[in-house]
C-alpha positions in Angstrom: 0.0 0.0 0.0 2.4 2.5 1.2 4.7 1.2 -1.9 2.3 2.4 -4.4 1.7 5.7 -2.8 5.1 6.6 -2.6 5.7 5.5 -6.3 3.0 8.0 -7.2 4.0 11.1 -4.9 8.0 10.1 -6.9 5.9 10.3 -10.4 4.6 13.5 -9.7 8.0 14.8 -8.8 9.8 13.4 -11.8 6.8 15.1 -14.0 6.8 18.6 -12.7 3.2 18.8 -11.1 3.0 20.9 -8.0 3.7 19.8 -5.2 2.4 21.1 -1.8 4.9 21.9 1.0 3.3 18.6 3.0 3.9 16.5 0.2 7.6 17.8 -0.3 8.4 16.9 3.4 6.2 14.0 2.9 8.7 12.6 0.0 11.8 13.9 2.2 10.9 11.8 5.1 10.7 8.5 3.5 14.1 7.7 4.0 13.7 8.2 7.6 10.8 6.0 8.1 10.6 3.4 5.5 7.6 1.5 6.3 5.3 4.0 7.7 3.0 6.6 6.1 4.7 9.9 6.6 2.3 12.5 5.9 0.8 12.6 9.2 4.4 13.7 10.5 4.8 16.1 7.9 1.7 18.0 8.9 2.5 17.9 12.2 5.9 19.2 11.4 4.4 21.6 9.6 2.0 22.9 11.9 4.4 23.4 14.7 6.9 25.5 12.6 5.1 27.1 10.1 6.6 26.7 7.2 9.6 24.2 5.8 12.1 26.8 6.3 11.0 26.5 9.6 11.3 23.0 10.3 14.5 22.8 9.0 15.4 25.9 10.8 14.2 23.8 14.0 17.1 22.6 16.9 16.9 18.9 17.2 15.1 19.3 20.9 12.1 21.2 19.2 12.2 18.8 16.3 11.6 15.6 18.9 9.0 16.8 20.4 7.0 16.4 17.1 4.7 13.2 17.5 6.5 10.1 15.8 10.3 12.3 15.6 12.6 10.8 17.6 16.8 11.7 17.8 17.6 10.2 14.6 15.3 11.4 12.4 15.7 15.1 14.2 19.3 14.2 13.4 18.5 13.8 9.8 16.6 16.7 9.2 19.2 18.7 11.0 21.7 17.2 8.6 20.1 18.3 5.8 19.0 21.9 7.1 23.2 22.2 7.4 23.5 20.8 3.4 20.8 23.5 2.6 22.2 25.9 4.3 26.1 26.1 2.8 24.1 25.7 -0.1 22.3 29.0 -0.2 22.9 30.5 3.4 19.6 32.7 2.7 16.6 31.3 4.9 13.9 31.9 2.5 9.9 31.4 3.2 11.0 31.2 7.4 7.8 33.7 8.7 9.0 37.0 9.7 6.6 39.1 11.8 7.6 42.2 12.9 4.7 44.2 12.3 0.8 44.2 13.4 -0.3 43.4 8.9 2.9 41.0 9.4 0.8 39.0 11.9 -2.7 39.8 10.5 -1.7 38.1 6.9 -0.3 35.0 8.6 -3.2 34.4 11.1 -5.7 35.1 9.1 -4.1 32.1 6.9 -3.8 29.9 9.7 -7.1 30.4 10.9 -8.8 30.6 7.2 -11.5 27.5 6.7 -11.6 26.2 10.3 -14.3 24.4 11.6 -13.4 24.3 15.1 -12.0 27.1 17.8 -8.7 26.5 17.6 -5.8 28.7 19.6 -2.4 29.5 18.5 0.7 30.1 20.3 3.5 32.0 17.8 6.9 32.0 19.9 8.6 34.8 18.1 12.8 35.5 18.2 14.5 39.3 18.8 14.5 39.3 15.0 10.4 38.9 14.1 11.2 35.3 13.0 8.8 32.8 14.1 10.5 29.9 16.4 7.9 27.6 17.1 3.8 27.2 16.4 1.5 25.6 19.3 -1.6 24.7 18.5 -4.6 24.0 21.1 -8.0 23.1 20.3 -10.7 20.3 22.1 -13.7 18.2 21.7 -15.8 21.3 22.0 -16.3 23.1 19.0 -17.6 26.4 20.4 -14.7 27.0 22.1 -10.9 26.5 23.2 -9.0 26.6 26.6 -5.6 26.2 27.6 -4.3 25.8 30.7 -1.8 28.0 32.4 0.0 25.6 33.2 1.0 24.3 29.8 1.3 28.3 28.5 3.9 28.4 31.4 5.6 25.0 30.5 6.1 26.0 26.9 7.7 29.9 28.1 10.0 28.1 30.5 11.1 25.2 27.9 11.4 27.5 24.8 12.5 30.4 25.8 10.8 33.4 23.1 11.8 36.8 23.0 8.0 37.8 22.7 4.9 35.9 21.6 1.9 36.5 19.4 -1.6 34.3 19.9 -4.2 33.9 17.5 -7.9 32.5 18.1 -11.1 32.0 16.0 -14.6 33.1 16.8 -16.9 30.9 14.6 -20.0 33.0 15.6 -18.7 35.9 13.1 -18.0 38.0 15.2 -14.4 39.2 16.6 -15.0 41.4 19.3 -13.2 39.8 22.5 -15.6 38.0 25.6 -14.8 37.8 29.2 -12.7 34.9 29.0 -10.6 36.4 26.1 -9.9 39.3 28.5 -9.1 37.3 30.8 -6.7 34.9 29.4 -4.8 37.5 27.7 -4.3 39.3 31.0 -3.3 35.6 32.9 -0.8 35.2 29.6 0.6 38.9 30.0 1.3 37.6 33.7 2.8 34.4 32.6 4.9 36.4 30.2 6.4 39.1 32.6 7.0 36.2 35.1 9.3 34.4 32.7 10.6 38.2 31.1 8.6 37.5 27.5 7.0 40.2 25.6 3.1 39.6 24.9 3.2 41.9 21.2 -0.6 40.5 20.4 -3.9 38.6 20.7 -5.9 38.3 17.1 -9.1 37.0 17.0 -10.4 35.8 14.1 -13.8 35.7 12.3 -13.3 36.3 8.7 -10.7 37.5 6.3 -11.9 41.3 6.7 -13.4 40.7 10.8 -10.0 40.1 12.8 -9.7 42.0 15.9 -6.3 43.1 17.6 -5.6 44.0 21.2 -2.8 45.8 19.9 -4.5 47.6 17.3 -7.3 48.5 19.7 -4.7 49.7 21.9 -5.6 47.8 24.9 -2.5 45.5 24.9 -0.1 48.5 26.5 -2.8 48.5 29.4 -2.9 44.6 29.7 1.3 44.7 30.1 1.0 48.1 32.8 -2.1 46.6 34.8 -1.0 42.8 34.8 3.3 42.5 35.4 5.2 41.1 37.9 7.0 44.2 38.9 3.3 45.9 39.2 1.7 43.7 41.2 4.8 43.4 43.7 4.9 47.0 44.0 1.1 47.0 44.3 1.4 44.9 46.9 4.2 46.7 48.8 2.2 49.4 48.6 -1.1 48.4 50.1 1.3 46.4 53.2 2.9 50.0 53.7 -0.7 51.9 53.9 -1.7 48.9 56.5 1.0 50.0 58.8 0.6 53.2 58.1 -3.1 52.9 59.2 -2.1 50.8 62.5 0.0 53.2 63.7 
């Protein structure tokens, strides 16, 4: 079965037709796992980093924590990223975003077509390039949680400079609820805790319906009301009026 399939997928190289990024991947990795289907693990690849450039762009840690990627085949990949890369030392098609349309354009393709809530987690470098995607979405189609836990477990592991998240509404409408305020304010919390920059939350609910705390200039006031340094200080504060009040 699989025999035939990859025959096909090496005919369509040989003649020229297009090829999607998934399939490219799909054909690269079937060295690495002879006997198993490989597009599953070249869409999760995929998904996780954004683009090839990305996943070949990847360390070997980040690559192994892919589903079905264990040390050797990160090993492999990373191999080849090197070959590429004396090749043609330009990383081109690795997402850039370094403005608010930078992010807008690649949401609004991530989140284009989907049928469920789904909520993604863009860890971003010092230079706009995207490290690392994580995407969260359940059983329920309505909506999408994530636990502060895991937001804090991926901060502490990988390490961003800043991070962009981007959500779906499938009602149609964009405008944030309560419980988008509120988990933007817990992950500008988790970010100031482990000295991240929180540049965005998009919501999505069509191509021309995206909202932006940033754009709606709410996300300055997220970082000054909810940061580690404020709510110490806050804190101080109130303990220094107490005495103040006892004496």
């Amino acid at each position: 079965m699989h025999e035939g399939h990859r025959q096909r997928m090496y005919e369509k190289l040989t003649s020229g037709s297009g090829l999607y990024d998934h399939e490219i991947l799909e054909m690269f990795l079937f060295n690495a796992f002879p006997r198993i289907n490989t597009n599953p693990i070249a869409h999760d690849l995929l998904n996780d980093f954004g683009s090839l450039a990305g996943v070949f762009d990847a360390d070997v840690d980040s690559l192994m924590t892919v589903k079905g990627v264990g040390r050797s085949v990160a090993l492999y990949i990373k191999c080849n990223a090197e070959i590429m890369r004396r090749i043609n030392p330009v990383n081109a098609g690795v997402a850039v975003l370094k403005t608010y349309d930078d992010f807008k354009k690649f949401a609004t393709v991530r989140m284009r077509g989907r049928t469920e809530e789904i909520l993604e987690l863009y860890c971003i470098e010092k230079n706009g390039k995207v490290k690392r995607i994580f995407s969260f979405t359940n059983t329920d189609t309505s909506k999408v949680e994530v636990s502060t836990d895991k937001i804090s477990e991926i901060l502490a592991k990988e390490k961003p400079h800043g991070v962009l998240v981007a959500h779906n509404h499938l009602s149609g409408n964009s405008n944030p609820s309560a419980n988008d305020d509120r988990f933007t304010s817990e992950l500008q919390l988790m970010c100031s805790f482990n000295n991240v920059a929180l540049y965005d939350h998009c919501i999505y609910a069509s191509d021309t319906n995206v909202y932006s705390y940033f754009a709606a200039g709410r996300i300055d006031e997220i970082r000054k009301e909810f940061s580690y340094k404020g709510l110490v200080d806050e804190r101080l504060k109130m303990r220094a009026e107490e005495r103040e009040d006892k004496k």
